[in-house]
N, C-alpha and C positions, 0 to 999 in steps of 0.2 A: 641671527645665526646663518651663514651660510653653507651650504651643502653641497659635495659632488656623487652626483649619481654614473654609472659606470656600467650598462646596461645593452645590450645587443638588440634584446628584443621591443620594435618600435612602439609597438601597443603598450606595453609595459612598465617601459620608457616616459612616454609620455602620461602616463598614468599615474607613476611616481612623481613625476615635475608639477602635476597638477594638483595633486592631494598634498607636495611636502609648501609648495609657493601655499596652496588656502590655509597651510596650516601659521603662514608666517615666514616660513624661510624663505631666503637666497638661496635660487637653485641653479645648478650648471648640470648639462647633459652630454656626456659622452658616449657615443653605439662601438668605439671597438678598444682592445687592449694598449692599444700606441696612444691613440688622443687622450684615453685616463690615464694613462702615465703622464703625458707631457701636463695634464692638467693640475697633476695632481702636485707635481713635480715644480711648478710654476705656480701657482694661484695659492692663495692661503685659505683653510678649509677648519669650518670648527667639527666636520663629520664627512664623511666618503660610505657610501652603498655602492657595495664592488661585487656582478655577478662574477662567477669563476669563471662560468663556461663563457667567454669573450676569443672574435676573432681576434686576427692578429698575436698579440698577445695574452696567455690568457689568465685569468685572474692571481692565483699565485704568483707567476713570473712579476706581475705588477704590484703586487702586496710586496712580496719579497725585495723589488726595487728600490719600491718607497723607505722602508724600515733600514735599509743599505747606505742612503741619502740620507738619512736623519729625518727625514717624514715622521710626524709623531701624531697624524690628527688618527682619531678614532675611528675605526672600519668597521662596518657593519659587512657582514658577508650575504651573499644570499647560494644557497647550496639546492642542491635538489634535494626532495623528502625524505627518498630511501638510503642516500649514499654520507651514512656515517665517517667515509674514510675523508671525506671532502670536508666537514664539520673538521674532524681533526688536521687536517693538513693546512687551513686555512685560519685555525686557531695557532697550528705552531709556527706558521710563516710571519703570525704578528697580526691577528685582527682582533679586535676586541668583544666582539661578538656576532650569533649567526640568527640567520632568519629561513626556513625552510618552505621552497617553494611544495605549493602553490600558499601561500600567506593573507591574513586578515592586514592590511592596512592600519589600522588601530594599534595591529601588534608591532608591526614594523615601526610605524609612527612610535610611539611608547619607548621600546627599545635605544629610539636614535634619541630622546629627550634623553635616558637616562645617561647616555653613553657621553654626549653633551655635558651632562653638569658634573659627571663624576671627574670630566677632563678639567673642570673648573676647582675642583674640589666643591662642588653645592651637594650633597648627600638628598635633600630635599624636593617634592617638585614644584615647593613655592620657598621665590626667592623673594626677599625685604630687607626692607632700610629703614628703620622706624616702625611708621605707621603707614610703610608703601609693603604695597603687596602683587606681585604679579605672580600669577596661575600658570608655568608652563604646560598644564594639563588642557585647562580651558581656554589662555589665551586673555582669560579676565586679569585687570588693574583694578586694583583697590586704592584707595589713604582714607586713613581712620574709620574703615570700612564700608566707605562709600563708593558704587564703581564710577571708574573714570575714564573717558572714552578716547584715546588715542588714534591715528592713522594707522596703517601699517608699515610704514618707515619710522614712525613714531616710537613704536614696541617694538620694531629690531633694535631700536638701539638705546631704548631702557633695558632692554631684555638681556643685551649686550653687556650694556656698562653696570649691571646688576648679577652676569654671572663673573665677572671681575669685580666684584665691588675694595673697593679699600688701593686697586691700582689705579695708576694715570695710563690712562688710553688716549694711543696719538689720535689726529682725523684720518691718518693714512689708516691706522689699524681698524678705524669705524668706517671706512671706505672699502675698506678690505673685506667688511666680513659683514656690511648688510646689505651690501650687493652685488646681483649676479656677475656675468664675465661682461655681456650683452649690453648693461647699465649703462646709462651716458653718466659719469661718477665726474659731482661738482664737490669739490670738499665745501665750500661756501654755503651748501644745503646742510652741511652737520649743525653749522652754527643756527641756520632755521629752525630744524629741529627742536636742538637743545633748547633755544628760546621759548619754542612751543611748551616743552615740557617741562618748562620751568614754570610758566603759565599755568599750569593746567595742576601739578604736583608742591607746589613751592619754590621760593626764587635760589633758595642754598641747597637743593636739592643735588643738583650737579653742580660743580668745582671746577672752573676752567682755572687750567695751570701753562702762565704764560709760555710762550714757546713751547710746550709739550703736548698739553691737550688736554683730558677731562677726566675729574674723576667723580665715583661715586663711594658713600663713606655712610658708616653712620652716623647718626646725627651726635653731636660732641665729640667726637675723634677728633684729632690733631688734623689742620688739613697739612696738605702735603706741604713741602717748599716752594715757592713759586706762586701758590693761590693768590688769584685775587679779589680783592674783597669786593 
């Protein structure tokens, strides 16, 4: 999953990139209203943490942009504690939910999973396929409930192809979204990956679909057109 953070303040900033990257994510950091727009505007995001109070432009004007543009990733807001009017203005400009400073991490963290899978339709905060199991709470993999030890490229993009489970996801769109801006991005490593996790989970686990890319299904579903065997 990747993320954009939209933040002014640099302590804070970097605090966020370091607690959302340990927790798994793809993250990108923007300090003022213009770079998170253009970011947000250009890059593809499965979540956006947007302060209001942002030089330049500042956070409505950028929520408001976004949602104008057809932007439809998930916004987490972050408001100050006392000013309700900002809660509401920031809910009706199009964000999907808010975090009030000064905040537990835990709870922001929490917040951005749920906000994540509801954009998937996963109601759930463990996602499976069979007898696979991943914990977006703890970050643990299971099969037939044994755990299973992935990299961290590894589980962005089980994690990925498990909150779409049942679509074909290209390598653009898994390039897209398990890594940052910064990324030296080889699509050639997707194919590693998957290898791996085929290794590690079972070999029909994922579904390469010629010229399109991958998918994940349960087990005995129809695979898509294109699979190959």
């Amino acid at each position: 999953m990747r993320v954009l953070i939209v933040e002014d303040e640099p302590n804070l900033g970097r605090q966020l990139r370091a607690t959302l990257e340990g927790a798994g994510y793809a993250v990108d950091l923007a300090t003022d209203g213009e770079e998170g727009h253009f970011l947000g505007s250009t890059e593809t995001y499965d979540a956006i943490i947007l302060d209001l109070g942002l030089p330049e432009f500042d956070g409505l004007t950028v929520l408001d942009r976004w949602r104008k543009e057809g932007r439809t990733a998930p916004v987490l807001v972050l408001t100050a504690r006392d000013s309700w009017s900002d809660k509401v203005a920031g809910l009706d400009a199009g964000a999907d939910d808010y975090v009030a400073k000064p905040f537990q991490t835990e709870e922001l963290i929490a917040r951005l999973r749920a906000l994540i899978r509801r954009a998937s339709g996963n109601a759930s905060a463990e996602l499976t396929a069979g007898d696979i199991r991943l914990d977006t709470r703890s970050g643990k993999v299971t099969k037939a409930g044994e755990p299973v030890k992935l990299t961290a490229q590894e589980y962005k993009l089980l994690s990925y192809l498990l909150h779409h489970k049942g679509k074909v996801v290209s390598r653009t769109e898994l390039i897209e979204h398990i890594y940052d801006q910064d990324f030296d991005r080889d699509s050639n490593t997707i194919e590693v990956f998957v290898t791996r996790i085929r290794k590690k989970l079972g070999a029909d686990v994922i579904t390469t679909i010629r010229g399109l890319g991958y998918s994940l299904d349960e087990p005995g579903a129809p695979k898509p057109a294109g699979a190959e065997d």
